[in-house]
C-alpha positions in Angstrom: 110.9 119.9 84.7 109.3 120.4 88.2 112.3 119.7 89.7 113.9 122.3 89.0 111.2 124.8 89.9 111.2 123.0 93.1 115.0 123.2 93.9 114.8 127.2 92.6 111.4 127.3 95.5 114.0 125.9 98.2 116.5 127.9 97.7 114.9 130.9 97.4 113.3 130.4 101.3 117.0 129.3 102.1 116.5 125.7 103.0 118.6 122.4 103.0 117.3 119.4 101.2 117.4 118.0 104.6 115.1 120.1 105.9 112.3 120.0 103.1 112.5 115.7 102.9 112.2 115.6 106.8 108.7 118.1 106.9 107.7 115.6 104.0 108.4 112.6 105.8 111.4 111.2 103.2 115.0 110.9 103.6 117.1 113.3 101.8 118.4 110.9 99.0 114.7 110.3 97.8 113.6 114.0 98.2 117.0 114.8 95.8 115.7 112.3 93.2 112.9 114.7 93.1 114.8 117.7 92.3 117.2 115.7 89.6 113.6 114.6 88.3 115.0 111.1 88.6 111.5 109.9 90.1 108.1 110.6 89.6 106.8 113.4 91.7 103.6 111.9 92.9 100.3 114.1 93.6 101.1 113.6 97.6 104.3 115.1 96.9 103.1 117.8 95.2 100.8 118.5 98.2 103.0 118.3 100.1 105.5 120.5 98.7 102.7 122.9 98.1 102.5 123.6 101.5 106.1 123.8 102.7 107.0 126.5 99.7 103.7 128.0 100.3 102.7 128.4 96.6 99.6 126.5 94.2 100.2 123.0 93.2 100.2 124.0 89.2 103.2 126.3 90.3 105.4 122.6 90.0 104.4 122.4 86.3 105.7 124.0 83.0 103.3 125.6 80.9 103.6 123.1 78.1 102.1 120.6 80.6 99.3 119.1 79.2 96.7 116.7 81.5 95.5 114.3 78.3 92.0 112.3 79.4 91.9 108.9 78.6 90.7 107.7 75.6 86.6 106.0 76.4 86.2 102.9 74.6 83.7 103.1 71.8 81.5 100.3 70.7 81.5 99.4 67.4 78.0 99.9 65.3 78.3 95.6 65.0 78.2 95.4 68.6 75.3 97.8 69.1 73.2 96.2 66.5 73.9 92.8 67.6 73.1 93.9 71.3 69.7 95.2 69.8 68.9 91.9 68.1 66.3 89.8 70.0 68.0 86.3 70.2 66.1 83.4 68.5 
């Protein structure tokens, strides 16, 4: 969980949890829901956290992460024919 790879980053540079949520801009109860992985760790905070440790974004993730695109909506072969049809 990133979390935890972002409580093992603090600690390794010897910082507080106080320290990291105030440079982020949080109080230190939200920025510990981050490390517990009890919230979402949004794309700002990942930026964010990116810069304080010094280290990529894609450092936050596990390997087995997988990004997944969204599914496109097809159109069915009735709804192409019937949008080829000249109306009468």
């Amino acid at each position: 969980m990133p979390g935890t790879v972002i409580k093992q980053l603090r600690m390794k540079m010897n910082l507080k949890q106080d320290n990291v949520a105030k440079a982020m801009g949080i109080s230190q109860a939200a920025y510990s829901k981050i490390e517990n992985n009890l919230t979402e760790l949004t794309v700002r905070h990942c930026k964010m956290l990116s810069k304080i440790f010094g280290v990529n974004v894609y450092d936050f993730l596990e390997d087995d992460f997988e990004i997944v695109r969204p599914k496109q909506k097809q159109i069915t072969v009735q709804a192409e024919q019937s949008l080829a049809e000249p109306e009468s």
